[in-house]
C-alpha positions in Angstrom: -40.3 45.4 -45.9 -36.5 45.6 -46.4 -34.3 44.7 -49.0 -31.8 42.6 -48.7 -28.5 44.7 -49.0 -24.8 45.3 -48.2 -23.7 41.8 -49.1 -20.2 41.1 -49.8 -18.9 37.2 -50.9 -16.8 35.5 -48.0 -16.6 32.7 -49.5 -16.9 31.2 -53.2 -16.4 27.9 -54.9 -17.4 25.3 -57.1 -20.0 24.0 -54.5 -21.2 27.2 -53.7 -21.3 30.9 -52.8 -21.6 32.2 -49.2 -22.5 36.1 -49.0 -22.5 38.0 -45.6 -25.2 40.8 -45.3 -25.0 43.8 -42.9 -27.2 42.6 -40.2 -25.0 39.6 -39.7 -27.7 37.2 -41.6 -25.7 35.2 -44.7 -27.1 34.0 -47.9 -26.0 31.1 -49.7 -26.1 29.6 -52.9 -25.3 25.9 -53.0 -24.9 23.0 -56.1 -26.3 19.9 -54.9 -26.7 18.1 -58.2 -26.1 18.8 -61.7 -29.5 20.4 -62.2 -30.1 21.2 -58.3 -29.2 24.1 -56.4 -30.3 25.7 -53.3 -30.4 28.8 -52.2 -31.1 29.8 -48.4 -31.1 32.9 -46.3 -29.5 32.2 -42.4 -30.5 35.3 -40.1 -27.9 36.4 -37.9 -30.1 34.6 -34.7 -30.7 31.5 -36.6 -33.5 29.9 -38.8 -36.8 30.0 -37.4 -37.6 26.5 -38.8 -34.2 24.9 -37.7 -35.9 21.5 -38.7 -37.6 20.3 -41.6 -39.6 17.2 -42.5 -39.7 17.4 -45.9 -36.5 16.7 -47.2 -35.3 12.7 -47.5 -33.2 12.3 -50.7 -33.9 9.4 -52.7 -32.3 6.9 -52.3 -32.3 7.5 -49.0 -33.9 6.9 -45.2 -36.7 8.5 -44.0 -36.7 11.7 -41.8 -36.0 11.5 -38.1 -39.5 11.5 -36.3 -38.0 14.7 -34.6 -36.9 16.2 -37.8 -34.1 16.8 -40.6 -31.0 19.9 -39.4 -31.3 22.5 -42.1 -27.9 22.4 -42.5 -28.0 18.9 -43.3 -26.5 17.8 -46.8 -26.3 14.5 -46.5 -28.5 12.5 -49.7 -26.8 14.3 -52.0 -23.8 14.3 -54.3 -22.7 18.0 -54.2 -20.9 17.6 -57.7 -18.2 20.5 -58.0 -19.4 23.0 -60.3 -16.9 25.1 -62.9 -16.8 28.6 -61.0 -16.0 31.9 -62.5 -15.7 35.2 -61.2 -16.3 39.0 -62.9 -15.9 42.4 -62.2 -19.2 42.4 -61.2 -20.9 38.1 -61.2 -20.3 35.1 -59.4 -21.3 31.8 -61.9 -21.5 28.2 -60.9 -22.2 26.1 -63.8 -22.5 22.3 -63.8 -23.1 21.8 -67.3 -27.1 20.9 -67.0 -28.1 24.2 -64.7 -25.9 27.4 -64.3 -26.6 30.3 -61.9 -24.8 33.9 -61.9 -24.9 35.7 -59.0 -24.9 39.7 -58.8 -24.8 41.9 -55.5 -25.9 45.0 -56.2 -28.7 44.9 -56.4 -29.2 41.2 -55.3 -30.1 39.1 -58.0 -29.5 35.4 -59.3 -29.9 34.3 -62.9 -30.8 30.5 -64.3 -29.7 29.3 -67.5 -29.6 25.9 -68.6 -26.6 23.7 -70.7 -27.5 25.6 -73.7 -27.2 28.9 -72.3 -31.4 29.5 -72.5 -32.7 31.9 -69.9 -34.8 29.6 -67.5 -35.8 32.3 -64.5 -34.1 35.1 -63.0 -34.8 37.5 -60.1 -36.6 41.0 -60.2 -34.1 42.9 -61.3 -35.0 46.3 -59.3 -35.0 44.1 -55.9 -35.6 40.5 -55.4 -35.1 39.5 -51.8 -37.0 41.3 -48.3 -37.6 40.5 -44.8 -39.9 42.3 -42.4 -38.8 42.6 -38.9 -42.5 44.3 -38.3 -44.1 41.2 -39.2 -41.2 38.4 -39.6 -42.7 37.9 -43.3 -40.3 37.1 -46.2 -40.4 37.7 -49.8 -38.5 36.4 -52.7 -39.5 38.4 -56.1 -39.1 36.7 -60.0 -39.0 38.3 -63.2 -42.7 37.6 -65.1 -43.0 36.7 -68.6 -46.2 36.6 -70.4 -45.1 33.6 -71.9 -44.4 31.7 -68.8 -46.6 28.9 -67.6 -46.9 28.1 -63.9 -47.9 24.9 -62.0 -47.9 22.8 -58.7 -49.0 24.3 -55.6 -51.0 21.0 -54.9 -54.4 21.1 -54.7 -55.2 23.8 -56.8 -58.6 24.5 -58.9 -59.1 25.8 -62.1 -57.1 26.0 -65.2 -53.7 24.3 -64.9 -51.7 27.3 -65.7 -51.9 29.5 -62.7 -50.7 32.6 -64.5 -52.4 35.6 -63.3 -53.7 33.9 -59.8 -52.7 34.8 -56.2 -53.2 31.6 -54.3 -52.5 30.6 -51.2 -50.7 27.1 -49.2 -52.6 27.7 -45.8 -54.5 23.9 -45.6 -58.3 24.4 -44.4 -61.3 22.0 -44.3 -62.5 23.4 -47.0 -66.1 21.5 -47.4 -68.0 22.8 -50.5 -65.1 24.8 -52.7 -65.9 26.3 -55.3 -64.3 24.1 -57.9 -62.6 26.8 -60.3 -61.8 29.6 -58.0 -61.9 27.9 -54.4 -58.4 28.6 -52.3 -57.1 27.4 -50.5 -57.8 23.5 -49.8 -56.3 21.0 -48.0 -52.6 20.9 -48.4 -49.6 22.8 -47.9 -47.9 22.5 -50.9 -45.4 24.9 -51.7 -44.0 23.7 -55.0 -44.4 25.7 -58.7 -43.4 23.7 -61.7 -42.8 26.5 -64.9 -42.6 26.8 -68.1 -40.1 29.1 -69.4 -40.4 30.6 -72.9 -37.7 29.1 -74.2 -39.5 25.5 -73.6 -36.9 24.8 -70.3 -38.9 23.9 -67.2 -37.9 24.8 -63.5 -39.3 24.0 -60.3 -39.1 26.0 -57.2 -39.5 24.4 -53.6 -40.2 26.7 -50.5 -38.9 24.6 -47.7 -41.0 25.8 -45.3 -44.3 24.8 -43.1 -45.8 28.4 -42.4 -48.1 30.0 -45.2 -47.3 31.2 -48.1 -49.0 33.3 -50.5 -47.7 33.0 -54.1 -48.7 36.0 -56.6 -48.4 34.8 -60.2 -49.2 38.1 -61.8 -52.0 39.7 -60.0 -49.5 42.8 -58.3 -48.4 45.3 -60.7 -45.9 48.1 -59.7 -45.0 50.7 -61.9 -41.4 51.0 -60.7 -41.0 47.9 -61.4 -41.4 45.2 -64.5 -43.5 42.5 -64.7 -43.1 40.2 -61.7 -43.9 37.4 -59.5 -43.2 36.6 -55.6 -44.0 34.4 -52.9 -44.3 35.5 -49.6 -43.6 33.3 -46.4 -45.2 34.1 -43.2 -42.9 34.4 -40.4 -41.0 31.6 -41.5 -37.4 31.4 -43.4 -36.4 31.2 -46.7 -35.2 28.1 -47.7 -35.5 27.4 -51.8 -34.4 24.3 -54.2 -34.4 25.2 -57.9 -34.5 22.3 -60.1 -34.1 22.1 -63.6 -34.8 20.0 -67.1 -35.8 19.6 -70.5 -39.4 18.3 -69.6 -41.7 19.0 -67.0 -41.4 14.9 -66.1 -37.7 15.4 -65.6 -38.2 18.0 -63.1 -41.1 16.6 -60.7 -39.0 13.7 -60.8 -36.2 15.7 -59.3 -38.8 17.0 -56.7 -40.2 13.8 -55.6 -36.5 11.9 -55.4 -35.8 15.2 -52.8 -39.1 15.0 -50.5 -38.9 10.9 -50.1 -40.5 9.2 -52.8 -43.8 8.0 -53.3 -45.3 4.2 -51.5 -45.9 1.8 -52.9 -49.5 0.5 -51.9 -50.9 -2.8 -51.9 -52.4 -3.6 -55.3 -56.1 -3.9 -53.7 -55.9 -0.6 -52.8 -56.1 -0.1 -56.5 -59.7 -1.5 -56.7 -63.0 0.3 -56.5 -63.8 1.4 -52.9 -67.2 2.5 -51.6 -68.1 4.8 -48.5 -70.4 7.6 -47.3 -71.3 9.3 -44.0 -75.0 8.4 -43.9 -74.3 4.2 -43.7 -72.1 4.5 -40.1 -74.1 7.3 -39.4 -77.8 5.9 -39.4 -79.2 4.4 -36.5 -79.1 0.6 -37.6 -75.9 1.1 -39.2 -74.2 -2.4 -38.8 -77.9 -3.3 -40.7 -77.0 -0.8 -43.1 -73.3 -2.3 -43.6 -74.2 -5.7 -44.0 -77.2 -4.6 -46.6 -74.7 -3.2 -48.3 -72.5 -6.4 -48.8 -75.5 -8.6 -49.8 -76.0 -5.7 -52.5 -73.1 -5.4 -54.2 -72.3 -8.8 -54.4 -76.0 -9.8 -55.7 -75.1 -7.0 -58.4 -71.9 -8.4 -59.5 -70.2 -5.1 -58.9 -66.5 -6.0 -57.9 -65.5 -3.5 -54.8 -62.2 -4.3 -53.0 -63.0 -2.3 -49.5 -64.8 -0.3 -47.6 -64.1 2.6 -46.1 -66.1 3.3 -42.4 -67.3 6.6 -42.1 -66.8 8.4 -38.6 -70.0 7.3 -37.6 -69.0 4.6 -35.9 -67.7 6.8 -33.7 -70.8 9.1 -33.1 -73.0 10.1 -30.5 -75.4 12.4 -32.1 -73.5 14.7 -34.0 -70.4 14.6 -32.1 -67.6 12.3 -33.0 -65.6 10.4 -30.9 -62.4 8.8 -32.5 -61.3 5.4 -31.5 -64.8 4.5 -29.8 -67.7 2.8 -31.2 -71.3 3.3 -30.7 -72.3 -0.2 -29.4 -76.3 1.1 -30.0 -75.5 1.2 -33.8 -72.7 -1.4 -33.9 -73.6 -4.4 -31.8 -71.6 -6.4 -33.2 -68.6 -4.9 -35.0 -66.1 -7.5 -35.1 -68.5 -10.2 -36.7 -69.9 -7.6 -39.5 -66.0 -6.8 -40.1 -65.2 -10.6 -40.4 -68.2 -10.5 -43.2 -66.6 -7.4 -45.2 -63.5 -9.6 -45.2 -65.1 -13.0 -46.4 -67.0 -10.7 -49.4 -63.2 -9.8 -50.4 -63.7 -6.2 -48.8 -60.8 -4.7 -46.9 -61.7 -2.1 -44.3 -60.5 1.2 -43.9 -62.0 3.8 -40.7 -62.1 7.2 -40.2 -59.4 9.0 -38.0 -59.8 12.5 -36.5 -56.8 14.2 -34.6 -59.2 16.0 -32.4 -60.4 15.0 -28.8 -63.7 16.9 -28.2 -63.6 18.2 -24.9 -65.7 15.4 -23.3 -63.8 13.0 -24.8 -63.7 9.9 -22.2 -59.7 9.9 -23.1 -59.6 14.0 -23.1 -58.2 13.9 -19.1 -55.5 11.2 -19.9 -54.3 12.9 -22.7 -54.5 16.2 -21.3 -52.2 14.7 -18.5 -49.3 13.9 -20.8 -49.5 17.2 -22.4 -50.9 15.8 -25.4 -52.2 18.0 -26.7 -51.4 22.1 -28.9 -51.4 24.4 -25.9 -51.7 28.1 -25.2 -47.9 29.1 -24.7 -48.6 31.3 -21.8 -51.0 29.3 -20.0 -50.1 25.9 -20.8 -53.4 24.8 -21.0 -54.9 22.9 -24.4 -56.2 25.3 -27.1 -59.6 24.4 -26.9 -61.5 25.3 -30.7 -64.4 24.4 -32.9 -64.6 21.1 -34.2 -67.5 19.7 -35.5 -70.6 20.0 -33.6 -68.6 20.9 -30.5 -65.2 22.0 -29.4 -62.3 20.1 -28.0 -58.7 20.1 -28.3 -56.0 18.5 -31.8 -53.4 15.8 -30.3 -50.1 16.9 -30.8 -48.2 14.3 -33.0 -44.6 16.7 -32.2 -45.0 14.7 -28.3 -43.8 11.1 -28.3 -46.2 10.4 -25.9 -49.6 11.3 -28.3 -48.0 9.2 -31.3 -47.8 6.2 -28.5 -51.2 7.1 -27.4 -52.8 7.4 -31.0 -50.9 3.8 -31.8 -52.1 1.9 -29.0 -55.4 3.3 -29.3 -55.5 2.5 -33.6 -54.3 -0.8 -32.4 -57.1 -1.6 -30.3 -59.8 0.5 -31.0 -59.6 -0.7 -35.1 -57.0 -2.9 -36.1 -58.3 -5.7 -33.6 -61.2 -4.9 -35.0 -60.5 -6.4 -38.3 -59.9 -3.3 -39.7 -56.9 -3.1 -41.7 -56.4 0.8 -42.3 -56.5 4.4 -40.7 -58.2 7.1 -42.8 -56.5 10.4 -41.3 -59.4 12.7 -41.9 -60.5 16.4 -40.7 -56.0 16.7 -40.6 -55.8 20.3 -41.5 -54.9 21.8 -37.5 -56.7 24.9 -38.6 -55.7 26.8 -35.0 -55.7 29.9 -35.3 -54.1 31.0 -32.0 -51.6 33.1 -32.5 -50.2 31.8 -28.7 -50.3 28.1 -30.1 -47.5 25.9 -29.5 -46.9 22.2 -30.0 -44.0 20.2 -27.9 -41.8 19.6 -30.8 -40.2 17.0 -29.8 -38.9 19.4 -26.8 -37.9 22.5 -29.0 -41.0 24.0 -29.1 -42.7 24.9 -32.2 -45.3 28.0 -32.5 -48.4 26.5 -34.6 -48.2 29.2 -37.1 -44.5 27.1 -38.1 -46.2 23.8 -37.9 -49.8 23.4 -38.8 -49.1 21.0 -41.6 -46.6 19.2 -39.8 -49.3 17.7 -37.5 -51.3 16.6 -41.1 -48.1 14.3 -41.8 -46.8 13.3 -38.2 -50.2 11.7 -37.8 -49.8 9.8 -40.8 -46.7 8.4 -40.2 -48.0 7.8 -36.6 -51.0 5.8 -38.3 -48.5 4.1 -41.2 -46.3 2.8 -39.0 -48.5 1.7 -36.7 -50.1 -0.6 -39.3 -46.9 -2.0 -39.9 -46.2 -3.0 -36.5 -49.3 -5.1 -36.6 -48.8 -7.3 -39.2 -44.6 -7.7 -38.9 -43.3 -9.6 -41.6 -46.0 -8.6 -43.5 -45.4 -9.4 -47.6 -48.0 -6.8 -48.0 -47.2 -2.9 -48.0 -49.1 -0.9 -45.9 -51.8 1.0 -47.6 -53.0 4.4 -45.6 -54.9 7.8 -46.8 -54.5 11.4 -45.8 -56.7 14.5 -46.3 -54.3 17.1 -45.5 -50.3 17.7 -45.0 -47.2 19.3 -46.9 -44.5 17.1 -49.1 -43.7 14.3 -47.8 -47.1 12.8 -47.2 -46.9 11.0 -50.2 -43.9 8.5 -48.5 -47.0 7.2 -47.2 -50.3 7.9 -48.0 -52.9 8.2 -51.0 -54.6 11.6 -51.2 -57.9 13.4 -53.0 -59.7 16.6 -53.3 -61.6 16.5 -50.6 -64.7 17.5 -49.7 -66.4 18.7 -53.2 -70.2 19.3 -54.1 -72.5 17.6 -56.9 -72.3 19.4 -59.9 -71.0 19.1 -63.3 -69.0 22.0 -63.3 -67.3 19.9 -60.1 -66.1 17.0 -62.0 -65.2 19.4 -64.7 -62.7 21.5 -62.4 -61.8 18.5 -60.0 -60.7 16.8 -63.1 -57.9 19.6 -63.3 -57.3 19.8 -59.7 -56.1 15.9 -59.7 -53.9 16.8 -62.6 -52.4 20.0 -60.8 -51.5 17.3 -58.0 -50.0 15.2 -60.2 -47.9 18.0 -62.0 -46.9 18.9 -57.9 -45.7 15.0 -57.1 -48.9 14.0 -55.3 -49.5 10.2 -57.8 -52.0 8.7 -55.7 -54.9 10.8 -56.0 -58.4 10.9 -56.7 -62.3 13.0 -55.9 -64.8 11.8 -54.4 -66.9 9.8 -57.1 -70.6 11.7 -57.3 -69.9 14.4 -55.1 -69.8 14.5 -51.5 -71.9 17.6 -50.6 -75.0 19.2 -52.4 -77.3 17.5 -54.4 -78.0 13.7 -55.4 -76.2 13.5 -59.2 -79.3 12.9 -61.6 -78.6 9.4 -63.4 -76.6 11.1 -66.2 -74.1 13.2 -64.0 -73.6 9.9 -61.9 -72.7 7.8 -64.7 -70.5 10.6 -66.4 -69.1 11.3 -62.7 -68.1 7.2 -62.5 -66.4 7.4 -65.7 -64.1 10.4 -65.3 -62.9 8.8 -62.4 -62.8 5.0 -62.5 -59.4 5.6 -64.2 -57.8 7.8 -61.8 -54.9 6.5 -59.4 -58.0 6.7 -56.5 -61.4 5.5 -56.8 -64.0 6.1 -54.1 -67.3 6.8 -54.0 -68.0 8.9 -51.1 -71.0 11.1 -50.2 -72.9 13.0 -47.5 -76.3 14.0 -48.5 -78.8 16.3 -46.5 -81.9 13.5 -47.5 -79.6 10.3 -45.9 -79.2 9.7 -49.7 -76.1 7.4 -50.4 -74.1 7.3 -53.9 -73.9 3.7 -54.2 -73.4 1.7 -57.6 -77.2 1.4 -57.3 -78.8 4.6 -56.9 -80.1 5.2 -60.2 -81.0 1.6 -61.3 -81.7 2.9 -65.0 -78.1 3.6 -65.0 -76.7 0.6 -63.0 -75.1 -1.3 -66.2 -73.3 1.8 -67.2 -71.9 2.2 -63.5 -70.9 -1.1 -63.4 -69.3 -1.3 -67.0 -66.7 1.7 -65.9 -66.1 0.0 -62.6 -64.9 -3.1 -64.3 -62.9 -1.3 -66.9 -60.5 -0.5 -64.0 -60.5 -3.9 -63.2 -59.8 -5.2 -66.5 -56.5 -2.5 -67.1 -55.8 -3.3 -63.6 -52.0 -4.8 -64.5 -51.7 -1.9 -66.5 -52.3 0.5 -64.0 -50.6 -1.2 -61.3 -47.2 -1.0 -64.0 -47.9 2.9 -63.6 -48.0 2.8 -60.1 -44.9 0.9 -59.9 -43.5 3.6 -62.5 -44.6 6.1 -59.8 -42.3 4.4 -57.0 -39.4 3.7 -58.9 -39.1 6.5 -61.6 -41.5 9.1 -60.1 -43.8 9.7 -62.9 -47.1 10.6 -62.3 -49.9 8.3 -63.1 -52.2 10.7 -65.0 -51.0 13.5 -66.2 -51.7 16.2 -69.0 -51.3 15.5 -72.1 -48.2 18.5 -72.2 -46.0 16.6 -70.4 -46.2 12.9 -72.7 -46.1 16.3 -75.3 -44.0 18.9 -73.9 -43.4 20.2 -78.0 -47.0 20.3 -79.0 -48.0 23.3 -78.1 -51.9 22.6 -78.8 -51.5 20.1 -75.2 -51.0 23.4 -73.3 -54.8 24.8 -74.3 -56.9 24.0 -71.2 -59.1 20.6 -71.9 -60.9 17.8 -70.1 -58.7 15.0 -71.5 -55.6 13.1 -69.8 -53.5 10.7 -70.1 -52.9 7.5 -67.8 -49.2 6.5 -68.3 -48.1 7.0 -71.4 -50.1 4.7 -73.8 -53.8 5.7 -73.1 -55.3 9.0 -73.5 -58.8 9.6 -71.6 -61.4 11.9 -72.7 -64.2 11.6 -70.2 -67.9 13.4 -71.2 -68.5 16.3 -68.7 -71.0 18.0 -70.5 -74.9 16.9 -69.9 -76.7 15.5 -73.1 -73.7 14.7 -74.7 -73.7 12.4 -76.9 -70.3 13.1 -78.7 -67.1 14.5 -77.5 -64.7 16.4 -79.4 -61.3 15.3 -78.4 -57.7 16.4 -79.6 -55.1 13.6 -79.8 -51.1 14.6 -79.6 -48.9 14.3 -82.5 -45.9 12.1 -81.9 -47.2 8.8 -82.3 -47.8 7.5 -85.7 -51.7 7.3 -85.2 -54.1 6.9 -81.9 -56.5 4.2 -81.8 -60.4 3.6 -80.0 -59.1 1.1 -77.0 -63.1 -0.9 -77.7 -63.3 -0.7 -81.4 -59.8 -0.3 -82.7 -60.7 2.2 -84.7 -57.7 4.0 -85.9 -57.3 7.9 -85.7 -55.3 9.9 -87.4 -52.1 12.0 -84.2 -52.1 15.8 -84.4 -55.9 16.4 -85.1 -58.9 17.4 -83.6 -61.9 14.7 -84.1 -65.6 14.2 -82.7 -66.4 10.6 -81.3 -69.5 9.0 -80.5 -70.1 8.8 -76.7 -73.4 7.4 -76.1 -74.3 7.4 -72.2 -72.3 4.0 -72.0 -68.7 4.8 -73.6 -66.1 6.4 -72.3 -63.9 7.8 -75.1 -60.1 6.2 -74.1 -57.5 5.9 -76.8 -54.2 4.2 -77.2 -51.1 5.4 -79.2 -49.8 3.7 -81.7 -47.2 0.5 -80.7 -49.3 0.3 -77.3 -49.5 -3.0 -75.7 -51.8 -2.8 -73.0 -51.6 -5.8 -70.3 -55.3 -6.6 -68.9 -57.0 -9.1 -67.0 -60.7 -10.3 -67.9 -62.7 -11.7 -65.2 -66.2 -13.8 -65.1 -67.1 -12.9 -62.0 -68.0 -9.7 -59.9 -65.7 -10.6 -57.2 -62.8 -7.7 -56.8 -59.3 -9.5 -57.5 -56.4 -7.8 -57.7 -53.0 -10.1 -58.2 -55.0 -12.6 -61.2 -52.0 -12.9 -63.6 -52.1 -11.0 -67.3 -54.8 -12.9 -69.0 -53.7 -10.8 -72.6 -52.3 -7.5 -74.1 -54.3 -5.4 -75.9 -52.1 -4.3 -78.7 -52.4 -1.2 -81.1 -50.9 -0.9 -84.2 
């Protein structure tokens, strides 16, 4: 690789620096907002990724279907910054962020207000490109004391110090919890730390891979360090800075869109699993299901279809249905809807290749084709091969809508699940229509994640117009800006307790990477059935997250259901109606996450950000900032030993009212039936009791809890 070198300034003021390099490229450093710059590299033949879909500043519209111009500034204020120039430095300083430039070698310094040290560039060399391989590489200095974040969906500890991780999305069934990588998303986003307590956030504006080395490499000529490196694509950065880590994923989240606002029945309990659509009297199976869970009393406010519906064998057809298994779809949906049950269905962006559509698309060059040949890319997927629909051609996205339109929401079916969205084509001679620029796949894998959500989103909205009701939707896989319209979760992860341990952490690193809406898949999808403890302890760490649905695909046709272990039923059931009863409190959080972009669970660092004992690694969180949750997640635990933040005059049991005293470690009691959960002191928690076991979702406050 080469370094960046013989740059001269051509141009410098308070909005910016423009710097010409050797080999015609330029390199530019731009103020944007008080505590955002950017900083970009143009090569001398233009960007590679001229467009981008992740950038939409709030308040703002969306991104044109065909993409944002890179050059484009419009969304922000681009305040004018006091500039000053040395023998040797270039500054820009706003007040909140300041950045001094120096050419020789290339290297850029961030400071905040108060003059602390927030990040700075590898001093020896910070910037190469590789005309061998078209990679590009942007190295930091490293401090021990730094703590990194983001990245998405990430496992293990939350400070990702000392990893090497990757944002390449991959259907990723059965991770390993702590060290799997990567998952599903592209997500190339770090949230630090710095030692001084200031926190930054990087953004990689980009859609190709990225590998991001957090103190693994060591190089003797060299001090400690840390660098990302983008694959073939350009490099295209936004630094943000603030005081608190919330103050800086807020700045991230107002620059890629925003997050939706759902319908508040999307924040009730939801139940699915493969085995139901899959089994050979599934519509049997369905409607057993409803008399079930209402004859328990268990509220549930949908259903989620499986993409058995769509099977034959093995094979998966989207937007058909297997009349054999489902006689009778439309009346068994009408049934779902009386019990109070919306319906969401599986979606897959994949046509296998005897798809009965597979020739009509194929015929509007629908679909991600070999650049040479023309012809579809024709891959694995699932038990067979077949070819992904290419969401950058208008006519697929008219295709998929007609086809959601007819095939499920005149069904009765009110939602698209956008599963199996990764585009995992590895063809190096892939190419997608981009909107007729086209787009190697390399550059736009997790494009196709996002365009197919937005494809499904929007055509929800078209069919109900006028519609009081947002649209609710859900998406696997794609880079920032999925979040403008979709919920999220973990994926595909396997029965264990050391799952629910890590996945606990996992939903937090999303959070701390502006991903709100998120959740796991209650009981584990893969592996074994959860024994009657795990389940319950599984149900508990979860009924509180942004997400709950129970989901599962299990070798023996075994279903996690409410149900399974009947010993344990009550306990099940008791955590599923604790969401319902903070319901109006947690749909205030998800308003928060809307209108303020705060995350809905979050560490406990970053209610904390000065009490250093919240950094430690732990299994607690908190859910807005009044309650703290500390779920069980070790077997035959009967206690749990929980640490609760100093800050607020004293903590208090959210059942018993017990009062606790802020900055101290304690051991509770957790018997199989309690889930530790706390409130600080002055809480007043809004809640809604209910007498029966029908999910409702807009009953007014029926009290406040209040503490202290």
């Amino acid at each position: 690789m080469k370094p960046l070198h013989g740059a001269r300034v051509t141009h410098a003021d308070g909005h910016g620096i423009d710097l010409a390099l050797q080999d015609g490229a330029h390199f530019q450093v731009q103020v944007l907002e008080p505590t955002l710059m950017r900083v970009r590299l143009r090569p001398a033949g233009g960007y590679r990724e001229a467009r981008t879909w992740a950038i939409a500043p709030q308040p703002g519209p969306d991104v044109p279907w065909e993409g944002r111009d890179r050059d484009d500034l419009q969304g922000f204020s681009r305040p004018t910054a006091r500039f000053a120039h040395a023998q040797d430095h270039w500054t820009l300083d706003t007040g909140a962020l300041s950045v001094t430039l120096r050419l020789d070698p290339l290297q850029l310094r961030w400071s905040d207000g108060a003059g602390r040290l927030l990040a700075e560039d590898r001093g020896t060399s910070a910037y190469f490109t590789s005309p061998r391989t078209g990679a590009v590489r942007h190295y930091l200095q490293r401090d021990r004391a730094e703590r990194y974040y983001g990245l998405g969906d990430k496992t293990g500890p939350l400070n990702l110090h000392g990893r090497r991780l990757r944002t390449l999305a991959l259907d990723s069934l059965g991770y390993d919890p702590k060290n799997g990588d990567p998952l599903y998303k592209h997500w190339p986003f770090v949230l630090t730390r710095a030692p001084g307590g200031g926190w930054t956030g990087i953004y990689y504006d980009t859609l190709c891979a990225c590998t991001f080395d957090l103190g693994c490499e060591h190089d003797n000529y060299h001090d400690l360090f840390r660098y990302v490196e983008i694959d073939d694509g350009d490099l295209d950065y936004y630094l943000m800075a603030g005081a608190t880590p919330g103050e800086v994923i807020a700045q991230f989240v107002r620059l890629i869109g925003g997050t939706h606002l759902p319908p508040r029945w999307s924040l009730g309990f939801a139940q699915t699993a493969m085995g139901l659509a899959d089994a050979a009297d599934a519509q049997q199976q369905l409607d057993s299901f409803i008399t079930h869970i209402e004859s328990k009393g268990i509220p549930c406010s949908s259903f989620h279809y499986g993409s058995g519906y769509s099977s034959r064998g093995k094979r998966r057809y989207v937007f058909t249905w297997n009349q054999s298994k489902f006689p009778d779809p439309k009346t068994l949906n009408a049934r779902f809807q009386r019990s109070g049950m919306r319906l969401v269905a599986n979606l897959k962006p994949c046509l296998l290749d005897d798809h009965p559509a597979f020739e009509e698309v194929r015929g509007q060059g629908g679909f991600i084709h070999d650049a040479h040949t023309r012809q579809p890319v024709i891959e694995q997927f699932w038990d067979g091969v077949g070819s992904h629909l290419d969401f950058t051609q208008p006519a697929v996205v008219a295709w998929w809508q007609h086809s959601l339109k007819s095939q499920v929401l005149d069904f009765g079916i009110d939602v698209g699940w956008n599963d199996n969205n990764e585009y995992a084509v590895m063809d190096d001679d892939a190419r997608c229509h981009g909107f007729g620029q086209p787009l190697a796949m390399h550059r736009s894998r997790p494009l196709h994640g996002l365009l197919m959500t937005r494809a499904s989103f929007e055509a929800q909205q078209a069919h109900a117009p006028g519609s009081a009701e947002p649209v609710y939707s859900v998406t696997r896989a794609g880079p920032p800006g999925l979040q403008r319209y979709a919920q999220t979760w973990t994926g595909d992860n396997t029965t264990s307790w050391e799952t629910v341990r890590w996945n606990l952490r996992t939903g937090l690193q999303m959070s701390l990477s502006g991903m709100f809406n998120i959740g796991h898949d209650v009981g584990g999808f893969a592996g074994p059935v959860p024994g009657p403890e795990l389940f319950v302890r599984w149900v508990q760490a979860c009924c509180l997250n942004p997400r709950m649905v129970m989901n599962s695909w299990k070798a023996d046709g075994t279903t996690n259901v409410p149900w399974l272990h009947p010993s344990v039923t009550p306990q099940v059931a008791a955590a599923i109606r604790l969401r319902y009863l903070l319901m109006p409190y947690l749909w205030s959080l998800f308003e928060q996450a809307h209108t303020l972009h705060r995350p809905i669970i979050r560490p406990t660092f970053y209610d904390f950000p000065d009490d250093e004992t919240c950094y430690a690694d732990c299994d607690e969180f908190m859910l807005g900032d009044a309650l703290l949750v500390a779920p069980v997640l070790d077997a035959s635990a009967t206690t749990r030993t929980v640490y609760l933040p100093r800050g607020p005059e004293a903590w208090f049991d959210f059942a018993t009212g017990q009062r606790f005293a802020a900055g101290t470690t304690h051991t509770v009691s957790a018997p199989l039936d309690t889930l530790p959960l706390f409130a600080r002191a002055g809480a007043a928690i809004p809640v809604a009791e209910r007498s029966s076991g029908r999910a409702q979702h807009d009953d007014p406050v029926t009290g406040v809890r209040r503490f202290g």
